[in-house]
C-alpha positions as CSV (number, residue, x, y, z in Angstrom):
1,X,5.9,-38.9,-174.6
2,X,4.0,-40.6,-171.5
3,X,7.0,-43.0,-171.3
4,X,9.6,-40.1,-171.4
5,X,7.9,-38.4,-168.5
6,X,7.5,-41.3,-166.5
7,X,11.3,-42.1,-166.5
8,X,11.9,-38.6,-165.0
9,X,9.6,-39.0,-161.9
10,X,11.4,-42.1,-161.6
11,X,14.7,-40.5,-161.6
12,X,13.3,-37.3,-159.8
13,X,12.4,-40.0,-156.8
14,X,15.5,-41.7,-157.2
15,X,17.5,-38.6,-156.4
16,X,15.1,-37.4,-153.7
17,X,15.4,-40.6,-151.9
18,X,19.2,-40.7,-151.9
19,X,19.7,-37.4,-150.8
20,X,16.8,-37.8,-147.7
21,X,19.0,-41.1,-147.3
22,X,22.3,-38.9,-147.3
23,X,20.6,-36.2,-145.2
24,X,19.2,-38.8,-143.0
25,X,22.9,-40.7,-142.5
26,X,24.5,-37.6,-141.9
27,X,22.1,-36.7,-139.3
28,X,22.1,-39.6,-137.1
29,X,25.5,-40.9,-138.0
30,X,27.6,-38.2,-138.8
31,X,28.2,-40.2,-142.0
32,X,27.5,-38.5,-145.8
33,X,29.2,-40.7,-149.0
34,X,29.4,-37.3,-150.6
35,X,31.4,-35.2,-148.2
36,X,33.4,-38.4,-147.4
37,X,34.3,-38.4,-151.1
38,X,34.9,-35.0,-151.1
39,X,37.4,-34.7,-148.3
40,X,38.9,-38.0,-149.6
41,X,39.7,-36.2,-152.5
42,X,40.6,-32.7,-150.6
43,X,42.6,-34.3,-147.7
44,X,45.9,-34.1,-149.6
45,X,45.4,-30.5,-151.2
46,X,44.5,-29.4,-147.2
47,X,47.7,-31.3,-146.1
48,X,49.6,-28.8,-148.5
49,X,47.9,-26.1,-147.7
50,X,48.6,-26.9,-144.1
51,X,52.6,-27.4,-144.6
52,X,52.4,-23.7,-146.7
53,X,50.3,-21.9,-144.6
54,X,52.8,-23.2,-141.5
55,X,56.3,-22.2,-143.1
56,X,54.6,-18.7,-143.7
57,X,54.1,-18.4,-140.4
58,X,57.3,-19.4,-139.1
59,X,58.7,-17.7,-142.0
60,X,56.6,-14.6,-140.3
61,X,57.2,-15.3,-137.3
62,X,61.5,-15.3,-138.3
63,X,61.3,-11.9,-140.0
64,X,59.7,-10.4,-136.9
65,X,62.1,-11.8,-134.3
66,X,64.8,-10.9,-137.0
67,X,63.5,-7.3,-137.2
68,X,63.3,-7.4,-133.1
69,X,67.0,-9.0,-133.1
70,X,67.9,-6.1,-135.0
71,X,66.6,-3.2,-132.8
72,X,67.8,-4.9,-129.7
73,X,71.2,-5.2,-131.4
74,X,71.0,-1.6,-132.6
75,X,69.9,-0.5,-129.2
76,X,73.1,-2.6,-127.3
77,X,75.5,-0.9,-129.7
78,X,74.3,2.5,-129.0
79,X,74.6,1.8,-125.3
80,X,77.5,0.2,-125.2
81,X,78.9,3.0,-127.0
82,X,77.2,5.5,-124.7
83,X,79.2,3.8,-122.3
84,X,82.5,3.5,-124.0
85,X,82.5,7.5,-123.9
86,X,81.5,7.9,-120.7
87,X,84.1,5.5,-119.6
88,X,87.2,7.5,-122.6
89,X,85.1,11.3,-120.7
90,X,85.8,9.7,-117.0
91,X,89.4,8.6,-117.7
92,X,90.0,11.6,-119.3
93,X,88.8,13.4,-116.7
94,X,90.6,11.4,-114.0
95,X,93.9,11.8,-116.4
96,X,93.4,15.5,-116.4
97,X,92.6,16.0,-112.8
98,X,96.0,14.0,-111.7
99,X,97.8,16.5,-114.2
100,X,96.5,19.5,-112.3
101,X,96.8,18.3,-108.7
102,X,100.7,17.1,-109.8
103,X,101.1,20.7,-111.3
104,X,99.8,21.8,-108.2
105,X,101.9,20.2,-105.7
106,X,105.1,20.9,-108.0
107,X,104.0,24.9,-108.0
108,X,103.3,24.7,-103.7
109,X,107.3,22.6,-103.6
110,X,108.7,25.4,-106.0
111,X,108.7,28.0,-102.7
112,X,111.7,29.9,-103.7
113,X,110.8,30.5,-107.4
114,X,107.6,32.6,-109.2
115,X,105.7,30.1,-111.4
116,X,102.4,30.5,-113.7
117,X,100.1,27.4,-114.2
118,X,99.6,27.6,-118.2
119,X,98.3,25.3,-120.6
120,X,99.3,24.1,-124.4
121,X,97.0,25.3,-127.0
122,X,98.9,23.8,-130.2
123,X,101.9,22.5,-131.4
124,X,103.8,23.3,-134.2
125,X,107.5,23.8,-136.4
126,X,108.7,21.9,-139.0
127,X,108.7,18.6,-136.9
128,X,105.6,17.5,-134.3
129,X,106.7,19.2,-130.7
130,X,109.6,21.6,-131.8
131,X,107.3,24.4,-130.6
132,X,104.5,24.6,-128.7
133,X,101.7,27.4,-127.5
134,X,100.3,28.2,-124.3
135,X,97.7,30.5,-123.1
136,X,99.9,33.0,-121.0
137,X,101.6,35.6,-121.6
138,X,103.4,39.0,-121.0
139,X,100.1,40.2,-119.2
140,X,100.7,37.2,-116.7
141,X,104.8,37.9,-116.5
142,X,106.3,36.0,-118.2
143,X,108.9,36.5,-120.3
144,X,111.5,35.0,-123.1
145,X,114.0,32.8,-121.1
146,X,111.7,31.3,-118.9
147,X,111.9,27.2,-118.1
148,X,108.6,25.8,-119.0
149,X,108.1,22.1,-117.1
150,X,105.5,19.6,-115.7
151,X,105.8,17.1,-112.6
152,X,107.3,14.9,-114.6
153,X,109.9,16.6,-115.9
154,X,111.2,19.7,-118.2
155,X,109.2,21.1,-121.0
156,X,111.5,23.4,-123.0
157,X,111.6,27.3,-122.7
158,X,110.2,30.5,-123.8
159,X,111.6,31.9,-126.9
160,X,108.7,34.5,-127.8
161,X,105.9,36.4,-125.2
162,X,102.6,38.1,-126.9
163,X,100.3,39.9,-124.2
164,X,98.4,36.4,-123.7
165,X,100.4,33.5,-125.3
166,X,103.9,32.1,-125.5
167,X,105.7,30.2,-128.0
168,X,107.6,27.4,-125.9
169,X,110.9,25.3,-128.1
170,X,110.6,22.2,-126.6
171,X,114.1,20.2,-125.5
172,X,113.5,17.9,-128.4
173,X,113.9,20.6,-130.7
174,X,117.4,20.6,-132.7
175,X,118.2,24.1,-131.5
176,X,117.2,23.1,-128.1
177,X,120.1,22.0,-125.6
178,X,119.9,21.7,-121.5
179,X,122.8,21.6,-119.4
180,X,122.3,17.9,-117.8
181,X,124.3,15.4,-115.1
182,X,123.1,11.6,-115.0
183,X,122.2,10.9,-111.8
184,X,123.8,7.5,-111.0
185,X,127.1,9.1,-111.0
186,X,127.0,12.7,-111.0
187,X,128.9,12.8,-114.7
188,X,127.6,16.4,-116.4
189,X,126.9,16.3,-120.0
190,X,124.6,18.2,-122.4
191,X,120.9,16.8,-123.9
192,X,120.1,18.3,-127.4
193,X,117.1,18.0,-130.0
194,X,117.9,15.9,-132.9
195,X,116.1,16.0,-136.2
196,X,116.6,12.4,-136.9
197,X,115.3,11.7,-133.2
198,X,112.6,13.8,-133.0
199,X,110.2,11.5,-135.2
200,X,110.5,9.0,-132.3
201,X,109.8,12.2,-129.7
202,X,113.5,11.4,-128.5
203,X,116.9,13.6,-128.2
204,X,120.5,12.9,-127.3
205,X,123.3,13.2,-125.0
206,X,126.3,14.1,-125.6
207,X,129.8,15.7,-124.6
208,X,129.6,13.3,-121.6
209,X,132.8,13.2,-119.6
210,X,134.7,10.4,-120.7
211,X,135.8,9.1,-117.5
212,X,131.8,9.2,-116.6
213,X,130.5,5.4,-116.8
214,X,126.8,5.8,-118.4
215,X,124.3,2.2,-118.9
216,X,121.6,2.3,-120.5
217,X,118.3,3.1,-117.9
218,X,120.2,5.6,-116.3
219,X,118.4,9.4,-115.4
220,X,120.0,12.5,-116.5
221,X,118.9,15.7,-115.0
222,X,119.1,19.3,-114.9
223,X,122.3,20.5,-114.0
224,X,121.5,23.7,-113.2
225,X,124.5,25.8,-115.5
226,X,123.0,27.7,-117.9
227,X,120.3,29.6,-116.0
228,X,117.6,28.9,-117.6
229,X,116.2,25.1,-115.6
230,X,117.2,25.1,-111.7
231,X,119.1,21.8,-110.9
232,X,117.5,18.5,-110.0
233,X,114.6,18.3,-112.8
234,X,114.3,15.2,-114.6
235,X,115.3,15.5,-118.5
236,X,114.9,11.8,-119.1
237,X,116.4,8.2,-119.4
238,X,119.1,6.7,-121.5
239,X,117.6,4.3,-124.0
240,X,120.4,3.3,-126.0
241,X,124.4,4.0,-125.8
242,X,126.8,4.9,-129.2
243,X,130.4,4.3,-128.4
244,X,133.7,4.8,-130.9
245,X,136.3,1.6,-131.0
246,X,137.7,3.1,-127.8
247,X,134.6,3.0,-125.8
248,X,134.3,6.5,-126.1
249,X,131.2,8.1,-126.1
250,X,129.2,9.1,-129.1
251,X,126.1,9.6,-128.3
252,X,123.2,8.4,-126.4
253,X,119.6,8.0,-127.1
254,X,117.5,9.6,-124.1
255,X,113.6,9.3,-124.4
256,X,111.9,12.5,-121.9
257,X,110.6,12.5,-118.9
258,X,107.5,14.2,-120.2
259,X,105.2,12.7,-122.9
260,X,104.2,15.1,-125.3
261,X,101.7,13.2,-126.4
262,X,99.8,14.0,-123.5
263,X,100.9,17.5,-122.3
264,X,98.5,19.4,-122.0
265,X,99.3,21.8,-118.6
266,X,102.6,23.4,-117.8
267,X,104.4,25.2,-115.0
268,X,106.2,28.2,-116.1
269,X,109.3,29.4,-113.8
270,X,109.3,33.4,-114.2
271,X,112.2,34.1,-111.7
272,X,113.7,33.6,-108.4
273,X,111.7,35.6,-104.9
């Protein structure tokens, strides 16, 4: 028993004295066996570590600039859209305010004739543009007969008057027809709606004089015979010629002066001072 506990006070010393040793290196050398060991062993688990705990950062790091990338692109999208309808509102504008001023200067150059300033509310009729309504009416003067045009050229007439509206059938209309004379040569003729035409907002010429020489680009206007349209108002331009074996005249494609696409303000003619 006296043996037994003497080899434990040996040990006990043993293990003192190594870790004063220890103690003692790694306070004047900076050197410990143990904690060498240990990082020896731990150097490659921190290396991993190190590797993970970088890629989650940049990872991170990627999901935060995405996430910024993504509001700034969000945020250029709406402006540049902001800007797209301010720039469709200003041309608009602009488009509208060159309408008013042409319909303007056409009503001031119309000194021998009463004219009202009216504008299309909606279109309508079996085909796109046979009719159309505007926002004056009897209470204004204006009555069924009346020429309805535009700087550009002629609109169509008035074929029905409420006390603040009128229904206006436009020239491309098949029961529509304007007494016309092309202006290269002075030929008359007569420009009617067309139901296979109208699709392509177009009507056609016809009952030309034969002797009257017609090319394609050519301008027909208002003739004046009918009294409804006062002469010398553009009706449109020839876009394509149909001739018989004899080089007769058939027919002839003309595309209007006036886009209806765009109308949107009219000039009514009312009557003669």
């Amino acid at each position: 028993m006296k043996i037994f506990s003497k080899k434990w006070h040996v040990i006990l010393i043993i293990a003192a004295l190594t870790a004063a040793a220890g103690f003692g290196l790694e306070h004047f050398t900076g050197y410990n066996p143990v904690s060498t060991a240990v990082n020896t062993v731990a150097v490659p688990v921190k290396t991993g570590f190190s590797y993970i705990a970088s890629y989650l950062t940049d990872f991170r790091n990627f999901i935060w600039d995405m996430r910024a990338y993504k509001e700034d692109n969000e945020r250029l999208v709406a402006e540049n859209n902001a800007l797209k309808m301010q720039l469709k509102d200003v041309s608009a504008y602009r488009e509208e305010n060159e309408s008013l001023q042409g319909l303007l200067d056409l009503k001031n150059s119309m000194t021998g004739y009463s004219t009202v300033a009216a504008r299309i509310i909606s279109f309508s009729g079996n085909n796109w543009y046979e009719l159309a309504e505007i926002n004056k009416g009897s209470l204004n003067g204006l009555a069924v007969g009346n020429a309805v045009i535009t700087e550009n050229g002629i609109v169509g007439r008035i074929t029905s008057v409420g006390p603040n509206y009128s229904v206006v059938r436009t020239i491309l209309d098949s029961e529509s027809a304007v007494g016309i004379k092309v202006s290269r040569t002075e030929g008359v003729g007569l420009v009617e709606g067309d139901e296979k035409l109208i699709g392509n907002a177009q009507c056609k010429l016809s009952f030309l004089d034969r002797n009257t020489p017609l090319i394609v680009g050519d301008i027909v206007e208002t003739s004046g015979t009918g009294g409804i349209f006062p002469a010398g108002f553009v009706v449109g331009t020839v876009m394509s010629i149909s001739a018989d074996s004899t080089g007769a005249l058939n027919y002839a494609v003309i595309t209007p002066a006036v886009n209806f696409d765009k109308l949107s303000e009219v000039l009514v003619i009312n009557g003669e001072y």
